[in-house]
PAVEXFI-389620 format. One record per residue (C-alpha): residue number from 1; residue in three letters; chain; x, y, z. Coordinates in nm, 3 decimals, decimal comma. Layout:
<recs>
<rec seq="NUM" type="ala" mol="A" X="X" Y="Y" Z="Z"/>
...
</recs>
This chain:
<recs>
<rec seq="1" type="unk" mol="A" X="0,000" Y="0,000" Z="0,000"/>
<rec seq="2" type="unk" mol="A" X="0,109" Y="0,348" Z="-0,048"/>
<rec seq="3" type="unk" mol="A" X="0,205" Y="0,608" Z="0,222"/>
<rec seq="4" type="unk" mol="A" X="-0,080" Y="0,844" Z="0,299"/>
<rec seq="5" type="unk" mol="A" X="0,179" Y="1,160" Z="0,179"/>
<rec seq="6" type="unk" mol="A" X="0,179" Y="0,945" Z="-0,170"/>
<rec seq="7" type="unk" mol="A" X="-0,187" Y="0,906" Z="-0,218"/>
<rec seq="8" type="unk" mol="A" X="-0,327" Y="1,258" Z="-0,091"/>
<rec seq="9" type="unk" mol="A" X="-0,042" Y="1,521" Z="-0,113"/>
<rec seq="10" type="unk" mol="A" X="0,169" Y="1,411" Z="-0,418"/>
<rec seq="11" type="unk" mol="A" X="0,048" Y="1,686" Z="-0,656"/>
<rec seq="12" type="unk" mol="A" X="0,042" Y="1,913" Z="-0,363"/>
<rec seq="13" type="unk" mol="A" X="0,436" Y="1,876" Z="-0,334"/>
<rec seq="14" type="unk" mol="A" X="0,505" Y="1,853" Z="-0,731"/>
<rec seq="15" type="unk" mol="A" X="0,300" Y="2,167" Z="-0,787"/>
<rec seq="16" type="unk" mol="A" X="0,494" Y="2,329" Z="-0,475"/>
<rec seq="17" type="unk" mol="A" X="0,812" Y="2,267" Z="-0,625"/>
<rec seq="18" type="unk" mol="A" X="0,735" Y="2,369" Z="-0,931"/>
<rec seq="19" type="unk" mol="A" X="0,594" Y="2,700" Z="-0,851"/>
<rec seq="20" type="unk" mol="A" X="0,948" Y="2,718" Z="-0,598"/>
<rec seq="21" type="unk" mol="A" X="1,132" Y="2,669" Z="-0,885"/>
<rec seq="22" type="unk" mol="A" X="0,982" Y="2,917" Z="-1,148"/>
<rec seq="23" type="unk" mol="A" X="1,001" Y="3,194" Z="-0,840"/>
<rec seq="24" type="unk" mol="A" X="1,393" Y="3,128" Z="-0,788"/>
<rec seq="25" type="unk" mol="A" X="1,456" Y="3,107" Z="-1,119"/>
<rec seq="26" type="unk" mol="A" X="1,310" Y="3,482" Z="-1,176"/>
<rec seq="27" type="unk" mol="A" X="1,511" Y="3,594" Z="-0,856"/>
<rec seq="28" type="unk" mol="A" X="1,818" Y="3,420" Z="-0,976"/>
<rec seq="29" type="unk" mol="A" X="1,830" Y="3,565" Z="-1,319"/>
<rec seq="30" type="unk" mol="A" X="1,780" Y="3,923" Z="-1,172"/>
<rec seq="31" type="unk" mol="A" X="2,043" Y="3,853" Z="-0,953"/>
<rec seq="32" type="unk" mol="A" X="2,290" Y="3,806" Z="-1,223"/>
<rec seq="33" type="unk" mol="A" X="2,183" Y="4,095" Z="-1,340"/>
<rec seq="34" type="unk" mol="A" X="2,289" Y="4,283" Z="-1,072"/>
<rec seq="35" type="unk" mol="A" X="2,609" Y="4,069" Z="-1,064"/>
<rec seq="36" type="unk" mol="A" X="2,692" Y="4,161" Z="-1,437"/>
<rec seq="37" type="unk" mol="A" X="2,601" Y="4,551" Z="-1,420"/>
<rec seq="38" type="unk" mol="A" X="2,863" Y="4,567" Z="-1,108"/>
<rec seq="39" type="unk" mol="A" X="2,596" Y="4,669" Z="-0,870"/>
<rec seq="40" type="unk" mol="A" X="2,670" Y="4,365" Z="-0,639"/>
<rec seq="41" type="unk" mol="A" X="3,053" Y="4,375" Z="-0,630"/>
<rec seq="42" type="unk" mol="A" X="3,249" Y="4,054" Z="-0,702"/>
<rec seq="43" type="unk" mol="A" X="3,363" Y="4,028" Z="-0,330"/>
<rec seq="44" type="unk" mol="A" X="2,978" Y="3,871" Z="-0,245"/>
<rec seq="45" type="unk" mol="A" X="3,005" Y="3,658" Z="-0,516"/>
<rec seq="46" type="unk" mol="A" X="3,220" Y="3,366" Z="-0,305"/>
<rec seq="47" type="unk" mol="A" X="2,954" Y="3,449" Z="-0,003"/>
<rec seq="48" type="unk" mol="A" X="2,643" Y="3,390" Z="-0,231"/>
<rec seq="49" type="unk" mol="A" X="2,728" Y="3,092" Z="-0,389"/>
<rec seq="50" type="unk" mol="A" X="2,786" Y="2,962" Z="0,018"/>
<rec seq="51" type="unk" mol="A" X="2,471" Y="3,072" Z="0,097"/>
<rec seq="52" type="unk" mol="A" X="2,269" Y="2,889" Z="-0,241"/>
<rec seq="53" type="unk" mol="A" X="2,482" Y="2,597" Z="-0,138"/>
<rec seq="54" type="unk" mol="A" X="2,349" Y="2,594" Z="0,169"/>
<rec seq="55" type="unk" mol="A" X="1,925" Y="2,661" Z="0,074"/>
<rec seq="56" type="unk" mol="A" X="1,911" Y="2,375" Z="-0,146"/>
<rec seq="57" type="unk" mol="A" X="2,073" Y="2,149" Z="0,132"/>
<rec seq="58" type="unk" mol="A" X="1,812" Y="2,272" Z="0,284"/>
<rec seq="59" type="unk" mol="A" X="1,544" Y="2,224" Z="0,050"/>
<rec seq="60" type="unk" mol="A" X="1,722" Y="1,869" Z="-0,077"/>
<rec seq="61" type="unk" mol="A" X="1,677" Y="1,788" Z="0,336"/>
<rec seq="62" type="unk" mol="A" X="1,262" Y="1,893" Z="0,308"/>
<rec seq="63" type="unk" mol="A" X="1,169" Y="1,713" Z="-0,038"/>
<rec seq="64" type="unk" mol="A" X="1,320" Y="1,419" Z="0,084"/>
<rec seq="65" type="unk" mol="A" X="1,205" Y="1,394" Z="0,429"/>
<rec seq="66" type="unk" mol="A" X="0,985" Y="1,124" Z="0,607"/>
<rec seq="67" type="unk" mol="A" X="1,057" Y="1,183" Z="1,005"/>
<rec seq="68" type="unk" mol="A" X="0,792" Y="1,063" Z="1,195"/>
<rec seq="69" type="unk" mol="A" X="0,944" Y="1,219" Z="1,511"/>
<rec seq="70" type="unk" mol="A" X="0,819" Y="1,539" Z="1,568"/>
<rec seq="71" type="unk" mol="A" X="1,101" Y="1,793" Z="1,548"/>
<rec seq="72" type="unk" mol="A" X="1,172" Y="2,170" Z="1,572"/>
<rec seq="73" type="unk" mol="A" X="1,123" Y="2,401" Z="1,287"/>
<rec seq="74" type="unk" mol="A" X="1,289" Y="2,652" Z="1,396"/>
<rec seq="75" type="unk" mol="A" X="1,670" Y="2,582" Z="1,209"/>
<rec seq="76" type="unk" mol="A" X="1,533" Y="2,512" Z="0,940"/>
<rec seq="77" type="unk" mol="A" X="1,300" Y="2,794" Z="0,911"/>
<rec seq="78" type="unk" mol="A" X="1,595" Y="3,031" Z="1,010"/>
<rec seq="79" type="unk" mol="A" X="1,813" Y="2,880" Z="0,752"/>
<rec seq="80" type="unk" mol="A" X="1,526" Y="2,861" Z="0,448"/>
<rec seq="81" type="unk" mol="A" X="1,381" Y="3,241" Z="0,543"/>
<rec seq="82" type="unk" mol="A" X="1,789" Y="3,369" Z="0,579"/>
<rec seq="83" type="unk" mol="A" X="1,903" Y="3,233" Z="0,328"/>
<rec seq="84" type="unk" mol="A" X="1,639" Y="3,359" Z="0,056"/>
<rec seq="85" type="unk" mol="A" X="1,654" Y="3,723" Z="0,204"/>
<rec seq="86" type="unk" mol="A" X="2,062" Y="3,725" Z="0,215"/>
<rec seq="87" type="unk" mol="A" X="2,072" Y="3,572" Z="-0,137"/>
<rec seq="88" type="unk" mol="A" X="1,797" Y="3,765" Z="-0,315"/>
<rec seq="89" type="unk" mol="A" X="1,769" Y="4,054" Z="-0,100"/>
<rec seq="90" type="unk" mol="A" X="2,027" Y="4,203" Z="-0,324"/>
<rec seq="91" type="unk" mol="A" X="1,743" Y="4,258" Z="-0,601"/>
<rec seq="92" type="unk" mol="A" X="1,570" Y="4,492" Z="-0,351"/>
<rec seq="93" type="unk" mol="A" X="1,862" Y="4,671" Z="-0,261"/>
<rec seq="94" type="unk" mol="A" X="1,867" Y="4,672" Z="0,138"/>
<rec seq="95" type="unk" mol="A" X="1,585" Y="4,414" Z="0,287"/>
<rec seq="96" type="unk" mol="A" X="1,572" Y="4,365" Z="0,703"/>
<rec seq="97" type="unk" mol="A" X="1,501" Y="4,024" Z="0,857"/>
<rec seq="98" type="unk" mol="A" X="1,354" Y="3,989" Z="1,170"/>
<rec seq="99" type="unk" mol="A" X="1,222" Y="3,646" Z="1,295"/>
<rec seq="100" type="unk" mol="A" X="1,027" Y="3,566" Z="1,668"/>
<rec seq="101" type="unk" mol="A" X="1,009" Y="3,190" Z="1,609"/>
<rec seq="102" type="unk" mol="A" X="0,901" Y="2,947" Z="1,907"/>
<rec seq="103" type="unk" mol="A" X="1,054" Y="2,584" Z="1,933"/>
<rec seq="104" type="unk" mol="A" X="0,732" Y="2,441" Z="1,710"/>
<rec seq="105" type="unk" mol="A" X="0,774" Y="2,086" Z="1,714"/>
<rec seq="106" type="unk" mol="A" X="0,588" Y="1,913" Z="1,390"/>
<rec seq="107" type="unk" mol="A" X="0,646" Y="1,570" Z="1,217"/>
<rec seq="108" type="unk" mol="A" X="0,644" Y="1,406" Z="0,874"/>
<rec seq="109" type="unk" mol="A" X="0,434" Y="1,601" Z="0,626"/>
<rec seq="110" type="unk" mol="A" X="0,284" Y="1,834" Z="0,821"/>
<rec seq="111" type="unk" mol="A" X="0,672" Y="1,986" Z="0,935"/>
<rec seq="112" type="unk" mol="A" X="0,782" Y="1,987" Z="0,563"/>
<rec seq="113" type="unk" mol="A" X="0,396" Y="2,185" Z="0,463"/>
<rec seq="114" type="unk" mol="A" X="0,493" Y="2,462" Z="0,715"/>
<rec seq="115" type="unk" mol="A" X="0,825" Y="2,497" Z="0,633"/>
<rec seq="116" type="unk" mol="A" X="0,786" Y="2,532" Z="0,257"/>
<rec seq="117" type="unk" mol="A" X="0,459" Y="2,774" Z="0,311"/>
<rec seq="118" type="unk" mol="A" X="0,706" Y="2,992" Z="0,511"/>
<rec seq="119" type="unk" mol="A" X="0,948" Y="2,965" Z="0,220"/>
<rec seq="120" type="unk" mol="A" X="0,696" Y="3,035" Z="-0,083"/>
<rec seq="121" type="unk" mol="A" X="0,558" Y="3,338" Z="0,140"/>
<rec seq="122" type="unk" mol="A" X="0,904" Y="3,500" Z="0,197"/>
<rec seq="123" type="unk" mol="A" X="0,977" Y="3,428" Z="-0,202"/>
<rec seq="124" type="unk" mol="A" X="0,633" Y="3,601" Z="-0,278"/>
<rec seq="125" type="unk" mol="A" X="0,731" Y="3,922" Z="-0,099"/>
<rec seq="126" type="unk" mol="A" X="1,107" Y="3,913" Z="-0,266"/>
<rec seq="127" type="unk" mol="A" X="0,939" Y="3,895" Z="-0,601"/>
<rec seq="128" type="unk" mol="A" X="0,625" Y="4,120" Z="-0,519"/>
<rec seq="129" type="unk" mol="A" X="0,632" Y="4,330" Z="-0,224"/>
<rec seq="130" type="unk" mol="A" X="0,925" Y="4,576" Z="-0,331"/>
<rec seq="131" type="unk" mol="A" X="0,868" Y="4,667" Z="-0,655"/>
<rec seq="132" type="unk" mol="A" X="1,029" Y="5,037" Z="-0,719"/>
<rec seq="133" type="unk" mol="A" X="1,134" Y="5,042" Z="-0,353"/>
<rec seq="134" type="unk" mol="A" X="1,507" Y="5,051" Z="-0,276"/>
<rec seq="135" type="unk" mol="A" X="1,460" Y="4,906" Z="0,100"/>
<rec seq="136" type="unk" mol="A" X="1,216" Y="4,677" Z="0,274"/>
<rec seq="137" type="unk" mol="A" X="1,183" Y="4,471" Z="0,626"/>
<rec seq="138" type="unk" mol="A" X="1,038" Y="4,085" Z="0,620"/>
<rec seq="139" type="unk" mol="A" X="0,934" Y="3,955" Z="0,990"/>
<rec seq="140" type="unk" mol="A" X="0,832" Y="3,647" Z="1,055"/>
<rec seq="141" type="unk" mol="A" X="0,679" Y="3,506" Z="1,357"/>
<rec seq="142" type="unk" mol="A" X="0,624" Y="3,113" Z="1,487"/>
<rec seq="143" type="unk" mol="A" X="0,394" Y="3,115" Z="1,807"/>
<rec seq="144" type="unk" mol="A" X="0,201" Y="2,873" Z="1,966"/>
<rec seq="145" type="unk" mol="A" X="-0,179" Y="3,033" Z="2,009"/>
<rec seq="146" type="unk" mol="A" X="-0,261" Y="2,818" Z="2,343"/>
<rec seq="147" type="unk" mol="A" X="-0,604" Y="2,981" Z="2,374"/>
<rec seq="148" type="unk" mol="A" X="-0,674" Y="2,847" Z="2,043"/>
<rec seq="149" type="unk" mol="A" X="-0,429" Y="2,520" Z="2,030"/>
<rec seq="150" type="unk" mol="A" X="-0,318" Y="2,652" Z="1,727"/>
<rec seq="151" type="unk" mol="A" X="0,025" Y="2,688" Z="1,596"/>
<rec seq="152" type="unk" mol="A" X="0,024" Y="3,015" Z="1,411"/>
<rec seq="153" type="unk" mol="A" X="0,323" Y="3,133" Z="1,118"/>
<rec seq="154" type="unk" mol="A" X="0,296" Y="3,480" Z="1,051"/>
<rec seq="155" type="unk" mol="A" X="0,485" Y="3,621" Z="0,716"/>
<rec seq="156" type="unk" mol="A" X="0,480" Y="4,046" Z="0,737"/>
<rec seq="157" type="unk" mol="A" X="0,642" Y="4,309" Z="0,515"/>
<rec seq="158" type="unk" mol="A" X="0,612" Y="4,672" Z="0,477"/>
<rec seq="159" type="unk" mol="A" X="0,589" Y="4,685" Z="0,050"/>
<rec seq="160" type="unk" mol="A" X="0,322" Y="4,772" Z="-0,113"/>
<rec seq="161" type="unk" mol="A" X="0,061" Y="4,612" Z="-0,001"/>
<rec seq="162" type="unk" mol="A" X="-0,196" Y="4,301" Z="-0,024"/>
<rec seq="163" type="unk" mol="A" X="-0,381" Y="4,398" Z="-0,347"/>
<rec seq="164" type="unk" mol="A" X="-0,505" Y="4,041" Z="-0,537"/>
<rec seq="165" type="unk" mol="A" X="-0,414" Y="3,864" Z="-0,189"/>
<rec seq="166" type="unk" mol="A" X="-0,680" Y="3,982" Z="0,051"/>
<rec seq="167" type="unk" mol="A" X="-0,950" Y="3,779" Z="-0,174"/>
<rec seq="168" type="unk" mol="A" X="-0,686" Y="3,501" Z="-0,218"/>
<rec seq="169" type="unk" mol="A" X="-0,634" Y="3,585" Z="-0,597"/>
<rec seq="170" type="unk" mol="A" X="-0,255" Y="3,652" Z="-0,558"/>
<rec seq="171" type="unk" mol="A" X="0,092" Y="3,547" Z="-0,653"/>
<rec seq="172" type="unk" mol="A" X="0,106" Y="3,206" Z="-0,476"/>
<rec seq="173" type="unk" mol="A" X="-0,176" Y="3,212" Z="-0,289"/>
<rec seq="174" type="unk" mol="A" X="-0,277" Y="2,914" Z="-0,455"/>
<rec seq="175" type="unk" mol="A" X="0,030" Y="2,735" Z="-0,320"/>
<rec seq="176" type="unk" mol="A" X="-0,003" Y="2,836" Z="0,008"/>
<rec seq="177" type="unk" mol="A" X="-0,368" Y="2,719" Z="0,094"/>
<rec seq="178" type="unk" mol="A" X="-0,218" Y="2,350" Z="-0,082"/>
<rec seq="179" type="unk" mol="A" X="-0,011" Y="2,368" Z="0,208"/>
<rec seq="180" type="unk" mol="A" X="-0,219" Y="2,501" Z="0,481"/>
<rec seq="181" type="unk" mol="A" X="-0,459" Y="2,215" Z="0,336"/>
<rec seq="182" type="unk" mol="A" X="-0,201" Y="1,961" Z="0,431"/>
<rec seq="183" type="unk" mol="A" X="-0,161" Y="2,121" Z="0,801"/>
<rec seq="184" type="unk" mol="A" X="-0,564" Y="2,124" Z="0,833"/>
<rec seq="185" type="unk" mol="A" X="-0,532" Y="2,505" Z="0,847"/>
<rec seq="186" type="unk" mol="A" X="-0,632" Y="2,782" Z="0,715"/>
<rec seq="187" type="unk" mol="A" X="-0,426" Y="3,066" Z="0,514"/>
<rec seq="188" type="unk" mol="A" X="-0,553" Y="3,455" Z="0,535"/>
<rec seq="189" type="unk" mol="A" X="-0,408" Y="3,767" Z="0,418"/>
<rec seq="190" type="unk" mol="A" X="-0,438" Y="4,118" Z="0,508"/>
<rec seq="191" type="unk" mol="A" X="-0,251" Y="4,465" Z="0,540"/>
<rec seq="192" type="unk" mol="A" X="0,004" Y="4,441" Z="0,786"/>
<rec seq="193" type="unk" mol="A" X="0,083" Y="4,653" Z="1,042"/>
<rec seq="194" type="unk" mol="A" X="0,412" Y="4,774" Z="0,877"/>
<rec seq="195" type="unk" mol="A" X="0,225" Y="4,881" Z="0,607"/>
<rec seq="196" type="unk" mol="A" X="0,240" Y="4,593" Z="0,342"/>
<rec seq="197" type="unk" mol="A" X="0,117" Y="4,263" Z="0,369"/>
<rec seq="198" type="unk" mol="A" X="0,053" Y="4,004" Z="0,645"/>
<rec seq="199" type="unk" mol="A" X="0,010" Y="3,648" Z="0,562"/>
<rec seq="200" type="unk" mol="A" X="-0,099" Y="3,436" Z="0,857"/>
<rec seq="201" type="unk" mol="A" X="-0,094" Y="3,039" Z="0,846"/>
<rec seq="202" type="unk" mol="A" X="-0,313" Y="2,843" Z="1,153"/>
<rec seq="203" type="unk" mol="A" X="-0,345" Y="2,505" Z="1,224"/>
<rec seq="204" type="unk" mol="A" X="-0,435" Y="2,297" Z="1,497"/>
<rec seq="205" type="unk" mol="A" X="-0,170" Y="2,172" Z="1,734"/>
<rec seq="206" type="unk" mol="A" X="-0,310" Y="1,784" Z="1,802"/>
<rec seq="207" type="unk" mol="A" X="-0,020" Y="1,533" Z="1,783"/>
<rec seq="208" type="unk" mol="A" X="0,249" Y="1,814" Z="1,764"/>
<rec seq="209" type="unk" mol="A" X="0,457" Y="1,960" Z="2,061"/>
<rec seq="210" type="unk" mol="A" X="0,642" Y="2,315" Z="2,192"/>
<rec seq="211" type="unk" mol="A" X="0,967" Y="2,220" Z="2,301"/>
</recs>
């Protein structure tokens, strides 16, 4: 018999890594044009290639993943989220980080849903968010809702706002409620308090742990 990830979520994770790879193409080739005008000088060149070495490790370690232990998110998430803002930040021109992440524990699928919805969310606001701007801040936050028993990722940047994603009708959004689908969640979107847009990812905590 096939594992349950095989029968329900296959096209979920093919059409995830397609979309993934379409996005970092598009980053990647205005990177290198960046690279080639002599805006990015050659000196970040050795760092770059460290840090794309290092994100598809990471991604290599998700698409291939079957733990059934639940685990922490949060190096990975630091490591995916870092690594797409210190790569590709460059095509914005100076982009801030910030991340609040709590020790989320989460197994199997449901780990590698989260962690990928973080990543296409970050991607959509490198690709989206900063159009004409020269400078931009990303937060993320990871909480534990225990009110709720929800587990709760927040994605929130101060570009230019939610337009086609407040009705679910933008870049990605698609994607993302795939993913929150797999987490038995829901995905919503909204103008942040920053200014731009806040996507916000809940799904019940049963089976999972805060370490």
């Amino acid at each position: 018999m096939q594992p349950r990830e095989d029968i329900n979520w296959r096209g979920v994770w093919t059409d995830e890594a397609m979309h993934r790879a379409a996005n970092l193409r598009h980053l990647a080739t205005n990177l290198d044009r960046l690279f080639d005008s002599g805006r990015i000088g050659s000196s970040n060149r050795y760092r770059t290639i460290q840090r794309t070495n290092a994100l598809v490790s990471a991604y290599q370690t998700l698409d291939t993943a079957s733990d059934a232990c639940p685990r922490s998110c949060v190096l990975e998430l630091r490591a995916i989220a870092g690594g797409l803002v210190e790569i590709f930040g460059h095509t914005v021109g100076s982009l801030a980080l910030s991340l609040d992440l709590q020790p989320l524990q989460l197994a199997g699928e449901k780990r590698r849903a989260l962690l990928l919805a973080a990543s296409e969310l970050v991607v959509n606001a490198l690709r989206h968010a900063f159009v004409g701007r020269q400078a931009g801040s990303i937060h993320i936050a990871l909480r534990h809702d225990r009110t709720r028993q929800e587990g709760v990722l927040v994605v929130a940047d101060d570009g230019v706002g939610p337009g086609g994603s407040m009705d679910g009708s933008g870049h990605g959004c698609g994607i993302i409620r795939k993913l929150a689908d797999v987490l038995d969640g829901d995905a919503t979107w909204r103008r942040s308090a920053m200014g731009g847009t806040e996507a916000s990812l809940s799904f019940p905590l049963t089976g999972s742990r805060v370490g």
